[in-house]
N, CA, C and O atoms as a Tripos MOL2 file, in Angstrom:
@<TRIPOS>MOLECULE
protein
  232   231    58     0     0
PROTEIN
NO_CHARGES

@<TRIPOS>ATOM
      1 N         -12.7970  145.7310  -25.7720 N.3       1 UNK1
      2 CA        -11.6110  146.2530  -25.1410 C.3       1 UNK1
      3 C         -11.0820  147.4760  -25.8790 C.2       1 UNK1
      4 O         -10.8740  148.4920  -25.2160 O.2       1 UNK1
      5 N         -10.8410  147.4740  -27.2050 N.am      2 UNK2
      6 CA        -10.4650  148.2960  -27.8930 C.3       2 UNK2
      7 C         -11.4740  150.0060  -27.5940 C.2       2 UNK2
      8 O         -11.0800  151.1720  -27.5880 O.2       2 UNK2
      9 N         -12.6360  149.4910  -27.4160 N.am      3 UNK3
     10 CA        -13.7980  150.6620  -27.1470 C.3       3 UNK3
     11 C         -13.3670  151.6500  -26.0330 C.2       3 UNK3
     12 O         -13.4170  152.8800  -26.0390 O.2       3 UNK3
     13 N         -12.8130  150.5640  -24.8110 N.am      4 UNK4
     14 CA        -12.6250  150.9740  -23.7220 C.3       4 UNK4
     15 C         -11.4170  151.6220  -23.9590 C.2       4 UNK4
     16 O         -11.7030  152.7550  -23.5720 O.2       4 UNK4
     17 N         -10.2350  151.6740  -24.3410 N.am      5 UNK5
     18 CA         -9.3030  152.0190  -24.7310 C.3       5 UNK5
     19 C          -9.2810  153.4910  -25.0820 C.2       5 UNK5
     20 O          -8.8330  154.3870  -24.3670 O.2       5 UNK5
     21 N          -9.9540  153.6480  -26.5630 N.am      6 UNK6
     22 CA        -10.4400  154.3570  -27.0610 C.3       6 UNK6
     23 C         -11.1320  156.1610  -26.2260 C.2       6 UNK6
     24 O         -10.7900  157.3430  -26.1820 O.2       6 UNK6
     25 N         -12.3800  155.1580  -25.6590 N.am      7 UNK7
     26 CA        -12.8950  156.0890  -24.4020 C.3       7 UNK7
     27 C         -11.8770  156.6930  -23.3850 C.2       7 UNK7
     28 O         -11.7910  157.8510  -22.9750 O.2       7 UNK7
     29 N         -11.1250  155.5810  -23.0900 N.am      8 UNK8
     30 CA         -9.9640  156.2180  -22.1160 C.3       8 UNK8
     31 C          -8.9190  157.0390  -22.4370 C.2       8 UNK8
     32 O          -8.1880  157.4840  -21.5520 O.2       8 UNK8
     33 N          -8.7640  157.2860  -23.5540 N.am      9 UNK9
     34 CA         -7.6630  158.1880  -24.4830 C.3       9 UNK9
     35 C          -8.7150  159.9830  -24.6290 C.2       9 UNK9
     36 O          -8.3510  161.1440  -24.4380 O.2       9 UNK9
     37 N          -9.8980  159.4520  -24.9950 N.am     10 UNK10
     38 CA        -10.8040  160.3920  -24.8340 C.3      10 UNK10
     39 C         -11.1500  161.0190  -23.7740 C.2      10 UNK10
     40 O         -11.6300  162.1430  -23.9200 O.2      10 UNK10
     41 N         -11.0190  160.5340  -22.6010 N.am     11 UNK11
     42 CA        -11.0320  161.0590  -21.2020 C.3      11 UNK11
     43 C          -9.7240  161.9160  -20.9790 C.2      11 UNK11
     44 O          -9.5210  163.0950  -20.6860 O.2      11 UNK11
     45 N          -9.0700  161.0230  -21.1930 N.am     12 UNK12
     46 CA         -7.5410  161.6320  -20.6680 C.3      12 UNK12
     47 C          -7.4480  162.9900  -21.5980 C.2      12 UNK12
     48 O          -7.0380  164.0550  -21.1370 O.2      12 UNK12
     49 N          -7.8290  162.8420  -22.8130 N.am     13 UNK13
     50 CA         -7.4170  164.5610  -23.7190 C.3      13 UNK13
     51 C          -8.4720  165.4360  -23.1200 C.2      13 UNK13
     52 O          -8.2930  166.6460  -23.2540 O.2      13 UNK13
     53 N          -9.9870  164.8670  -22.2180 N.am     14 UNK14
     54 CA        -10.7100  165.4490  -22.5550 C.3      14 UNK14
     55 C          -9.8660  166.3300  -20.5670 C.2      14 UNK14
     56 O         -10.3800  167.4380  -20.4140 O.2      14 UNK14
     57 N          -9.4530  166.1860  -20.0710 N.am     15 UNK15
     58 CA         -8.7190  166.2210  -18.5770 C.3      15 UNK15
     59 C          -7.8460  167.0810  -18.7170 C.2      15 UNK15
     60 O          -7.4800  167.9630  -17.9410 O.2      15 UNK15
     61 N          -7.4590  166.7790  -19.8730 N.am     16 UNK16
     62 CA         -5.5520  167.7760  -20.0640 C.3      16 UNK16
     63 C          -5.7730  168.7800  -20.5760 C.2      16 UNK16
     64 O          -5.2280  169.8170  -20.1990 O.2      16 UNK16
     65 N          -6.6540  168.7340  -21.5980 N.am     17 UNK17
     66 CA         -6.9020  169.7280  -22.8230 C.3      17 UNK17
     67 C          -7.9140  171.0870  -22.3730 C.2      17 UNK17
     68 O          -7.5950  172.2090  -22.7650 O.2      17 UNK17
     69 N          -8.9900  170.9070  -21.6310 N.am     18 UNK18
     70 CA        -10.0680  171.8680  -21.3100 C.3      18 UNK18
     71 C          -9.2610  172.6740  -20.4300 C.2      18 UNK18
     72 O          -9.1490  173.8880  -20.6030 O.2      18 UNK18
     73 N          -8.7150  172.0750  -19.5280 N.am     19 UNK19
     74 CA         -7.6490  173.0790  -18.5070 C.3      19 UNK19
     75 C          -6.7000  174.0920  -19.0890 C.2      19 UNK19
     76 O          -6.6080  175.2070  -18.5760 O.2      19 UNK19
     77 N          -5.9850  173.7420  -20.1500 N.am     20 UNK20
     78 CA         -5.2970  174.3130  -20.6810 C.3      20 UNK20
     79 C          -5.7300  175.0230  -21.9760 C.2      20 UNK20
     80 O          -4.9490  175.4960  -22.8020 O.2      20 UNK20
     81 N          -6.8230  175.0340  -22.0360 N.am     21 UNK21
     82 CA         -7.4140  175.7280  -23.0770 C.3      21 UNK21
     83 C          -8.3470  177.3020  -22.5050 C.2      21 UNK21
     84 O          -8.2850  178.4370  -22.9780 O.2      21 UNK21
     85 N          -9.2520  176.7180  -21.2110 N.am     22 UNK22
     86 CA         -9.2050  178.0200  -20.7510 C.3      22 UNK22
     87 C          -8.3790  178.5610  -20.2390 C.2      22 UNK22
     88 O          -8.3800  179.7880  -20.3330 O.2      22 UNK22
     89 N          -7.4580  177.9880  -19.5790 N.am     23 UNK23
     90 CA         -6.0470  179.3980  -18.9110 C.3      23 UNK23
     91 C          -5.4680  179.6070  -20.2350 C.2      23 UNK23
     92 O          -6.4040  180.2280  -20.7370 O.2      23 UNK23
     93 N          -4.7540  179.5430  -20.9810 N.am     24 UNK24
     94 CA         -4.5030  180.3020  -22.3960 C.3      24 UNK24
     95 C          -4.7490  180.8450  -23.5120 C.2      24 UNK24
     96 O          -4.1710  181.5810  -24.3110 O.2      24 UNK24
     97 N          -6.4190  179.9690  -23.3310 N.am     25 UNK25
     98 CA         -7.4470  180.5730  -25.1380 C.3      25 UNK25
     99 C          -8.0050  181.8950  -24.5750 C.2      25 UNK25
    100 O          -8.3900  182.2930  -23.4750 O.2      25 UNK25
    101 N          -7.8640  182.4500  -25.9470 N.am     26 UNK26
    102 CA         -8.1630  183.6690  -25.9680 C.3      26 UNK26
    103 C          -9.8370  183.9010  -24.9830 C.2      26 UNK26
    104 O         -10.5650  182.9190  -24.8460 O.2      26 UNK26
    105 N         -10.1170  184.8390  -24.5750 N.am     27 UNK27
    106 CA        -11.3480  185.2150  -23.6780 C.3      27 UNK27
    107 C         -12.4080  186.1390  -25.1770 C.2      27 UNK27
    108 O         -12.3710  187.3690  -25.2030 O.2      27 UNK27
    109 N         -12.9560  185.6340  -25.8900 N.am     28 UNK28
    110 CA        -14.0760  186.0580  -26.2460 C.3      28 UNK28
    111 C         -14.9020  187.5360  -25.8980 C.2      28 UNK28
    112 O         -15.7320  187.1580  -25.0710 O.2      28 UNK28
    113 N         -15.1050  188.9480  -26.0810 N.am     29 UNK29
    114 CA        -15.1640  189.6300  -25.8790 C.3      29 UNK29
    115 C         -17.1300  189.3750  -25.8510 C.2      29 UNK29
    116 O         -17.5440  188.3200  -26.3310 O.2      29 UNK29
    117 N         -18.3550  190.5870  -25.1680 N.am     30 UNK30
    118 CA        -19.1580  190.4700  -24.7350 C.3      30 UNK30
    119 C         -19.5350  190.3430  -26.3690 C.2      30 UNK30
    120 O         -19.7830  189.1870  -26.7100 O.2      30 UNK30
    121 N         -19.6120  191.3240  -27.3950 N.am     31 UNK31
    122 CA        -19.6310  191.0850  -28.7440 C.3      31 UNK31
    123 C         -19.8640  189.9120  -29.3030 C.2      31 UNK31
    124 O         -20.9170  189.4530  -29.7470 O.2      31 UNK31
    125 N         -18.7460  189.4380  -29.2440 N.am     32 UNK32
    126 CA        -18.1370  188.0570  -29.9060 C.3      32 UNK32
    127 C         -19.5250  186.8600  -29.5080 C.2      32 UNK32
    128 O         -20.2370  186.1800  -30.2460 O.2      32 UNK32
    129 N         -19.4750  186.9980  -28.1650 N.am     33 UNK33
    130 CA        -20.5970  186.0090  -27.5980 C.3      33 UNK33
    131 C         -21.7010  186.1510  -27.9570 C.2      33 UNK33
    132 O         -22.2870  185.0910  -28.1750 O.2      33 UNK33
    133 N         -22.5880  187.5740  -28.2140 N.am     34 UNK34
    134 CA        -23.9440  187.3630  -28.1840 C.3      34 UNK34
    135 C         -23.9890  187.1140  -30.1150 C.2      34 UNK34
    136 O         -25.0160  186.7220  -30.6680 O.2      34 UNK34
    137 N         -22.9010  187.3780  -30.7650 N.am     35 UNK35
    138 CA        -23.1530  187.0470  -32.2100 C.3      35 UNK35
    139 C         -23.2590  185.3600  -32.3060 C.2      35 UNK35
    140 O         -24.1170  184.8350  -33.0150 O.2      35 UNK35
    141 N         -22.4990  184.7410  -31.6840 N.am     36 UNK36
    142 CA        -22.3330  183.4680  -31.2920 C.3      36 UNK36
    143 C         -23.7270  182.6190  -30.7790 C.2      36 UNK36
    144 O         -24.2880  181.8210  -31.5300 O.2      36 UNK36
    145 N         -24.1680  182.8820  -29.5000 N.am     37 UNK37
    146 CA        -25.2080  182.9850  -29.3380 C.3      37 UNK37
    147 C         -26.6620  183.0180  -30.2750 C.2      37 UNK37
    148 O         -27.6620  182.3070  -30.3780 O.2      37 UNK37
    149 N         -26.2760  183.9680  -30.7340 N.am     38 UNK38
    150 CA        -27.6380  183.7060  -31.7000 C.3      38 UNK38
    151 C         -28.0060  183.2370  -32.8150 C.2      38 UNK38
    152 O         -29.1200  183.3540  -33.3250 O.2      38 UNK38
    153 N         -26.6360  182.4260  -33.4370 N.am     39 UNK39
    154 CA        -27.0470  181.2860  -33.9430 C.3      39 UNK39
    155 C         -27.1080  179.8580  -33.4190 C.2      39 UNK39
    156 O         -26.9610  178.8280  -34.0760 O.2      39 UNK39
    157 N         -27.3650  179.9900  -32.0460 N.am     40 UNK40
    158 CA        -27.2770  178.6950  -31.0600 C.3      40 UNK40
    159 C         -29.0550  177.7940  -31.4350 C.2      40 UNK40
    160 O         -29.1130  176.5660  -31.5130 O.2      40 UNK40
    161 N         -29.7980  178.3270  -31.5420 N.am     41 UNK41
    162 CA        -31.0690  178.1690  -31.0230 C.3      41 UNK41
    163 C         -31.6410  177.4180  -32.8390 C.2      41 UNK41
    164 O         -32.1560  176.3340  -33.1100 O.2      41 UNK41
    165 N         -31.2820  178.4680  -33.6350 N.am     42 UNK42
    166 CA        -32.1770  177.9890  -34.9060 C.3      42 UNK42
    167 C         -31.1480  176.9910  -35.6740 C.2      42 UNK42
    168 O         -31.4640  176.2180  -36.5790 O.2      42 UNK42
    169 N         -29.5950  177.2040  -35.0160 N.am     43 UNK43
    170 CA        -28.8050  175.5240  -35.1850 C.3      43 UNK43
    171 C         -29.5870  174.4410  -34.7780 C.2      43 UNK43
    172 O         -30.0770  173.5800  -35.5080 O.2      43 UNK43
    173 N         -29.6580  174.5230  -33.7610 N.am     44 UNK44
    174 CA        -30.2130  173.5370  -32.5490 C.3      44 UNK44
    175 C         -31.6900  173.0980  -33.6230 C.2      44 UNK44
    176 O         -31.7780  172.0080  -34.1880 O.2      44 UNK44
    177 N         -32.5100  173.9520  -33.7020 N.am     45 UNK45
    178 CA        -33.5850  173.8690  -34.4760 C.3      45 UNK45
    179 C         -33.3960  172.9670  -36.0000 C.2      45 UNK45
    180 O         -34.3390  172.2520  -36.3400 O.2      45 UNK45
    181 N         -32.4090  173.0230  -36.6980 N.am     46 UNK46
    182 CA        -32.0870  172.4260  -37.9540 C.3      46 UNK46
    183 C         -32.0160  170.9960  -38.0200 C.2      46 UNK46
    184 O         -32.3510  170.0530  -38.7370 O.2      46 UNK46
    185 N         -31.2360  171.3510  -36.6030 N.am     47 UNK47
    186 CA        -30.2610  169.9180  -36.4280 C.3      47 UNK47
    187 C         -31.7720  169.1940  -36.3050 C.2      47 UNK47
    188 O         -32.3460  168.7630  -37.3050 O.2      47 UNK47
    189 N         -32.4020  169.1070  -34.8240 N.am     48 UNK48
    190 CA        -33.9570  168.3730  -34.6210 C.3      48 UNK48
    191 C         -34.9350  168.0680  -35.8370 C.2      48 UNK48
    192 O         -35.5280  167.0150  -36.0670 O.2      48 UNK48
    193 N         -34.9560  169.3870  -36.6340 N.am     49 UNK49
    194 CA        -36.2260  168.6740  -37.9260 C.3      49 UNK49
    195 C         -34.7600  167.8250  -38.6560 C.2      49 UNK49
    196 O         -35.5010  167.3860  -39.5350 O.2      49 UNK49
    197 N         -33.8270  167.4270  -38.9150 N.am     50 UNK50
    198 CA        -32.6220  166.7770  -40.2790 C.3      50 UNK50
    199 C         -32.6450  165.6350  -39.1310 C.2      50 UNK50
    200 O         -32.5520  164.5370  -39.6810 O.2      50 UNK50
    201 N         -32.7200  165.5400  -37.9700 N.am     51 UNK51
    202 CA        -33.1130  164.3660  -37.6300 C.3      51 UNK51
    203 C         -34.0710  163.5290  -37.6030 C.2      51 UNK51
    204 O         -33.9570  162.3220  -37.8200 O.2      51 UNK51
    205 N         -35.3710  164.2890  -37.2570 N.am     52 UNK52
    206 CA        -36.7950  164.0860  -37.5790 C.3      52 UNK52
    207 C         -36.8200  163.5540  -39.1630 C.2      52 UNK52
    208 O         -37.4540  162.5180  -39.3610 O.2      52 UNK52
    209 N         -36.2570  164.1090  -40.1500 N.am     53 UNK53
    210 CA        -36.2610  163.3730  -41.6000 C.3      53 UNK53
    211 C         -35.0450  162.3520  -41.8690 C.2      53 UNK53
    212 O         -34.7600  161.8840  -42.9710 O.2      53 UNK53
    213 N         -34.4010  162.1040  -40.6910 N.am     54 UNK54
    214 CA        -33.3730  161.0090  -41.0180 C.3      54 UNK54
    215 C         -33.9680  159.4100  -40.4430 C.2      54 UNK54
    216 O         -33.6640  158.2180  -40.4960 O.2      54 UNK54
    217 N         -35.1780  160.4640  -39.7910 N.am     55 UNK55
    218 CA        -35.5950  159.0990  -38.7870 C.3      55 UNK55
    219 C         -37.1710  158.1430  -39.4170 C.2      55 UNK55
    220 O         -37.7170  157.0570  -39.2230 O.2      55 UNK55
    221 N         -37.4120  159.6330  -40.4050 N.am     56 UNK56
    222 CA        -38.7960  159.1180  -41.3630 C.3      56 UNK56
    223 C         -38.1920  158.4540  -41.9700 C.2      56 UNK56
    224 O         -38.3350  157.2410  -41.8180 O.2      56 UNK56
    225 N         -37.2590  158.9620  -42.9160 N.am     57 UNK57
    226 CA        -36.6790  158.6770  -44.1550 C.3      57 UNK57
    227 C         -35.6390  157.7090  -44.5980 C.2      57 UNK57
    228 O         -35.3930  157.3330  -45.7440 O.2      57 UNK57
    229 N         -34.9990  157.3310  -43.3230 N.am     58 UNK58
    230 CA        -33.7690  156.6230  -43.4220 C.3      58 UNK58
    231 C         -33.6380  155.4260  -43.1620 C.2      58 UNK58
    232 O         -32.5370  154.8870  -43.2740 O.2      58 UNK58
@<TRIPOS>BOND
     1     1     2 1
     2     2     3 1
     3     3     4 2
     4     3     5 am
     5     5     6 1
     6     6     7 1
     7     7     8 2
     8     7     9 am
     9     9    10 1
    10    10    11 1
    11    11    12 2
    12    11    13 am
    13    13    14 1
    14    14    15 1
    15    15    16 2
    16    15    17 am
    17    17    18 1
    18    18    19 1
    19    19    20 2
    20    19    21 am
    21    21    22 1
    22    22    23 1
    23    23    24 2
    24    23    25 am
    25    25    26 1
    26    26    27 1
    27    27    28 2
    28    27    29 am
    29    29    30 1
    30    30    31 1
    31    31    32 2
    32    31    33 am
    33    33    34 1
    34    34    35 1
    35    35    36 2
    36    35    37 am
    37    37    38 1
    38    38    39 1
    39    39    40 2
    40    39    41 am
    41    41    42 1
    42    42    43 1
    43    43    44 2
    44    43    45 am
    45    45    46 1
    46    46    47 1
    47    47    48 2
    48    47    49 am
    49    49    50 1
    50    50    51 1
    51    51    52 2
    52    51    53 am
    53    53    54 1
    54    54    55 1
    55    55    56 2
    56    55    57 am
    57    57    58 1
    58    58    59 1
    59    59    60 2
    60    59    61 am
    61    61    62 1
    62    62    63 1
    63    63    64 2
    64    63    65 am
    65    65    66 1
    66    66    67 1
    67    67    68 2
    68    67    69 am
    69    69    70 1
    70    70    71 1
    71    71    72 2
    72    71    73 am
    73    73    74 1
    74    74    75 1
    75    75    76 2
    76    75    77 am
    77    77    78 1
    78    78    79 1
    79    79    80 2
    80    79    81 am
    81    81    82 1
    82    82    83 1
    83    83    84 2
    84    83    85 am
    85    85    86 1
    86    86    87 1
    87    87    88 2
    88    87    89 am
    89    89    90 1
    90    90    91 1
    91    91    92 2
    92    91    93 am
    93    93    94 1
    94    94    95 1
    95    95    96 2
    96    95    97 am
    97    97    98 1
    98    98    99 1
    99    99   100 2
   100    99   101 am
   101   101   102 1
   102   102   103 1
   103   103   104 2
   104   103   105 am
   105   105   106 1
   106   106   107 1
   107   107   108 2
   108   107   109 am
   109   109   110 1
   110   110   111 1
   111   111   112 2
   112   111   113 am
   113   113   114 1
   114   114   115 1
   115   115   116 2
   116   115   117 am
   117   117   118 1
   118   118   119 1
   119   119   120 2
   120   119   121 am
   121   121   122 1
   122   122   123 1
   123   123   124 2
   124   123   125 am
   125   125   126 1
   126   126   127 1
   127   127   128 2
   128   127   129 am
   129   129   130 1
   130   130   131 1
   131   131   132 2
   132   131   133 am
   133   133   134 1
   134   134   135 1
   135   135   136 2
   136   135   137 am
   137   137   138 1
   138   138   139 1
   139   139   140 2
   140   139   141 am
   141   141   142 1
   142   142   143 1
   143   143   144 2
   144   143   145 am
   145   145   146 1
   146   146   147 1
   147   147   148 2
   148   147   149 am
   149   149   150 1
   150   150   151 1
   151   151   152 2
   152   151   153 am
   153   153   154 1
   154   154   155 1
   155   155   156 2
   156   155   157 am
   157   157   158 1
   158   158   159 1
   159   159   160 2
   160   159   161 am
   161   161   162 1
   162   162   163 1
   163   163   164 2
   164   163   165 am
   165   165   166 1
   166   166   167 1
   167   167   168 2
   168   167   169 am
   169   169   170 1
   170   170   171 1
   171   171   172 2
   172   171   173 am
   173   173   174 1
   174   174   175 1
   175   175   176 2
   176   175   177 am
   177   177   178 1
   178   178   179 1
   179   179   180 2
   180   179   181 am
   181   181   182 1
   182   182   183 1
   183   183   184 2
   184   183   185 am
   185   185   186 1
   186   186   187 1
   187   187   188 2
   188   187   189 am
   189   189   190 1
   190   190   191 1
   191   191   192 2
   192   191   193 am
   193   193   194 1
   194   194   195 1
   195   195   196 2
   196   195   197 am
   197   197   198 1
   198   198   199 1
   199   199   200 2
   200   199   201 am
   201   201   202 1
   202   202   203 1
   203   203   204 2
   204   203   205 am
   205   205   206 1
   206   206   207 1
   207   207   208 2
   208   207   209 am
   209   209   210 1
   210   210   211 1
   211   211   212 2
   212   211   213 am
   213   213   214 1
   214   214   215 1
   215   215   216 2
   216   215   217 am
   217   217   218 1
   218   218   219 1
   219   219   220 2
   220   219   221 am
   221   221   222 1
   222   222   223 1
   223   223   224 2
   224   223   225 am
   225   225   226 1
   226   226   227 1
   227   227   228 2
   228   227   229 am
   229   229   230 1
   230   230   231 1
   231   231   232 2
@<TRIPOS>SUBSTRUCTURE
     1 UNK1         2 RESIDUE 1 A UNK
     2 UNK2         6 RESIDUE 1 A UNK
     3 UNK3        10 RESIDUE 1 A UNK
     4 UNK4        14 RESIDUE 1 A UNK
     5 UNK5        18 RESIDUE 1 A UNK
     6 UNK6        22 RESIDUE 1 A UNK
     7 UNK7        26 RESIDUE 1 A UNK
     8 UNK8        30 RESIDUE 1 A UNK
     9 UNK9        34 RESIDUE 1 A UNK
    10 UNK10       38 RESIDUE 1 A UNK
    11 UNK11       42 RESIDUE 1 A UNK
    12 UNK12       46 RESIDUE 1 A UNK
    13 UNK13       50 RESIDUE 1 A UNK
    14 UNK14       54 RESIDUE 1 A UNK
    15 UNK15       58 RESIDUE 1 A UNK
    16 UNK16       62 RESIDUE 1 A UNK
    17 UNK17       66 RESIDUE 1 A UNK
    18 UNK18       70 RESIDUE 1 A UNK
    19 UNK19       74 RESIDUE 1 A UNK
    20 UNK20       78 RESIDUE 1 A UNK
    21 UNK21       82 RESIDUE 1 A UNK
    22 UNK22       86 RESIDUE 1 A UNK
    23 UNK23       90 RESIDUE 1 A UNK
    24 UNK24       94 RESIDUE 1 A UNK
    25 UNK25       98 RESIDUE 1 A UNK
    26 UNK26      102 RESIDUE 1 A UNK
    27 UNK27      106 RESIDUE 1 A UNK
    28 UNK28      110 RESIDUE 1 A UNK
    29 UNK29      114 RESIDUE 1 A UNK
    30 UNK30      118 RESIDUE 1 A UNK
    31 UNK31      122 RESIDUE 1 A UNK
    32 UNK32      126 RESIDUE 1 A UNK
    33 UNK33      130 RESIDUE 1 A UNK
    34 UNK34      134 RESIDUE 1 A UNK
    35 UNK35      138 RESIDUE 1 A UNK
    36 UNK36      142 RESIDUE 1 A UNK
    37 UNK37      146 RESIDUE 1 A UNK
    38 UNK38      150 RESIDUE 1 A UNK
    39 UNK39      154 RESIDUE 1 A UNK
    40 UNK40      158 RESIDUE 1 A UNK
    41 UNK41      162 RESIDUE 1 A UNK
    42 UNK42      166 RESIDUE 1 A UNK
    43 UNK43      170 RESIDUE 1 A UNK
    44 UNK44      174 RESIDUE 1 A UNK
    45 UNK45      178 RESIDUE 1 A UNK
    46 UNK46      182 RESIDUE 1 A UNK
    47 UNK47      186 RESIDUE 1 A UNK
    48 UNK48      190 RESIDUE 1 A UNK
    49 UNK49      194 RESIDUE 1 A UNK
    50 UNK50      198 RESIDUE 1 A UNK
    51 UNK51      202 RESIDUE 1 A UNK
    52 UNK52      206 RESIDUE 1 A UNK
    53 UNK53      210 RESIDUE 1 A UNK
    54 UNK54      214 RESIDUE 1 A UNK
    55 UNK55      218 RESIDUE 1 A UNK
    56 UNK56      222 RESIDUE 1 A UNK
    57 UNK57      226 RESIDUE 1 A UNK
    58 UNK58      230 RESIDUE 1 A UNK
């Protein structure tokens, strides 16, 4: 019950909060994004092998 609870508190911020974050957060300029961007991929990449050795190793 408590889980469910939990989840449902998480729904509800996740409902209120995204709405009001794009109509007022700042808009990211074309710049901003592709610097952003390109550490998307060899993150992504880190994360997969530190799992791959959490899953040998752990």
């Amino acid at each position: 019950m408590t889980l469910l609870k939990i989840l449902g508190l998480l729904l509800l911020a996740l409902v209120i909060l995204v709405p009001l974050i794009e109509r007022f957060g700042p808009r990211p300029d074309a710049q901003a994004t592709a610097r952003m961007s390109r550490w998307v991929l060899p993150l992504l990449m880190l994360l997969a092998v530190l799992q791959l050795l959490i899953y040998w190793f752990g």
